[in-house]
C-alpha positions as CSV (number, residue, x, y, z in Angstrom):
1,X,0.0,0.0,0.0
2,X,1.0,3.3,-0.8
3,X,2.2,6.0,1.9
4,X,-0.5,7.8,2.6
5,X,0.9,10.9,3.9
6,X,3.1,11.4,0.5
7,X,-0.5,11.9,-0.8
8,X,-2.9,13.6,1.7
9,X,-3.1,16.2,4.8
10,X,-4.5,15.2,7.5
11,X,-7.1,18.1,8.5
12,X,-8.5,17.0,11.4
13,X,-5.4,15.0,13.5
14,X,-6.5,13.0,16.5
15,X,-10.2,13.8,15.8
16,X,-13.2,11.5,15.3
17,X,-15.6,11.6,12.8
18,X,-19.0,9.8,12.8
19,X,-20.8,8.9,9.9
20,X,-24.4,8.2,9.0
21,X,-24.7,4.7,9.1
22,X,-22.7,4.3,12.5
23,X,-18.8,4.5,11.1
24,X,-16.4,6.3,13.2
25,X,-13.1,7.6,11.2
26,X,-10.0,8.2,13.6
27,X,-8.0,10.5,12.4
28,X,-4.9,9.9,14.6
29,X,-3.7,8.8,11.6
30,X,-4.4,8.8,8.1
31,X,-7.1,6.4,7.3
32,X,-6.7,3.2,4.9
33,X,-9.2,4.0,2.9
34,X,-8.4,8.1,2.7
35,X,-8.5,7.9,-1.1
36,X,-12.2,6.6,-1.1
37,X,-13.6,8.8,1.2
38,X,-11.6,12.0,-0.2
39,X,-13.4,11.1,-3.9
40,X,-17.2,10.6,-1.8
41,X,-16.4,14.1,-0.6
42,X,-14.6,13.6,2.6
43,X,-13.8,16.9,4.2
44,X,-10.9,16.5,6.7
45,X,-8.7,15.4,3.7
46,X,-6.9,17.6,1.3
47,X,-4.3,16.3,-1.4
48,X,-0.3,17.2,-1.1
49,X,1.4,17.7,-4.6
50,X,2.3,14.2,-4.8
51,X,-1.4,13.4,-4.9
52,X,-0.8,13.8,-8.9
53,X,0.8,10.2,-8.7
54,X,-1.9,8.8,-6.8
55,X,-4.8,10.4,-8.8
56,X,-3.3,9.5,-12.2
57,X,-4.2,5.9,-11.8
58,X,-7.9,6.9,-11.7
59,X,-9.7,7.0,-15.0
60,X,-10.4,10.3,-16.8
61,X,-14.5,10.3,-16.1
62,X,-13.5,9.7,-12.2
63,X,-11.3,12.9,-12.0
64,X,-13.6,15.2,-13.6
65,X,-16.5,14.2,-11.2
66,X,-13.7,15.1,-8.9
67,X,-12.4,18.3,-10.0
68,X,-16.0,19.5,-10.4
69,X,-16.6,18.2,-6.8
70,X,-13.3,20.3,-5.4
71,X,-13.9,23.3,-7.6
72,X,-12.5,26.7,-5.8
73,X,-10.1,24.2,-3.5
74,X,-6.7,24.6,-3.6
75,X,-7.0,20.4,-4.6
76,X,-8.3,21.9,-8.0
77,X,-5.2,22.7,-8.9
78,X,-3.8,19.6,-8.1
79,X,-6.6,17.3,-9.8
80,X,-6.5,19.6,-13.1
81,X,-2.7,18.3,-13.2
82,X,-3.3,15.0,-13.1
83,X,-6.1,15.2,-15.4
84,X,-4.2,16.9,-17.9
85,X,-1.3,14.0,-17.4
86,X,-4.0,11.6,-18.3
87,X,-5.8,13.6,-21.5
88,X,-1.9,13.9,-22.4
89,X,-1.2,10.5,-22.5
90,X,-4.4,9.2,-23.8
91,X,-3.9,11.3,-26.8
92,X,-0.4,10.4,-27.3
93,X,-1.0,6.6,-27.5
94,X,-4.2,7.5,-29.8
95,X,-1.6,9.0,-32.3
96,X,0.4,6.0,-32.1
97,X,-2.1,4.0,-32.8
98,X,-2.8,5.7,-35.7
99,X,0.0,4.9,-37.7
């Protein structure tokens, strides 16, 4: 598993959060899952720089949800790179294929 904390900022540290449906999130640390609940719209998780790694791996559709859902974050910034690694990539290997 990846280190987390190359990834996210823990906004809440040593805080509990409970959620509908009876789940309590410790934030003494950064949670296992902290890349599911940041894309459901987790608030007490905000991406470092190095989040572009981590969010690349995510298909194209996913991070536009995203980037619309974080829109006037500083995490914008930060999805919008990733996204544009991906549309970058995707277009390169389409010109390839064209050949």
């Amino acid at each position: 598993m990846a280190d987390l904390n190359k990834y996210f900022n823990n906004l809440l540290p040593g805080g509990k959060i409970y959620q509908s449906g009876g789940r309590v999130v410790c934030m003494k640390t950064l949670p296992k899952d902290s890349l599911e609940l940041y894309i459901k719209g987790f608030k007490y998780l905000s991406l470092k720089e190095d989040a572009v790694e981590l969010l690349q791996k995510m298909c194209e559709d996913d991070l536009r949800y995203l980037l619309e859902l974080k829109k006037g974050t500083a995490d914008a910034k930060i999805i919008k790179k990733a996204l544009s690694m991906i549309s970058s990539s995707v277009s390169k290997k389409s010109r390839r294929s064209k050949k």
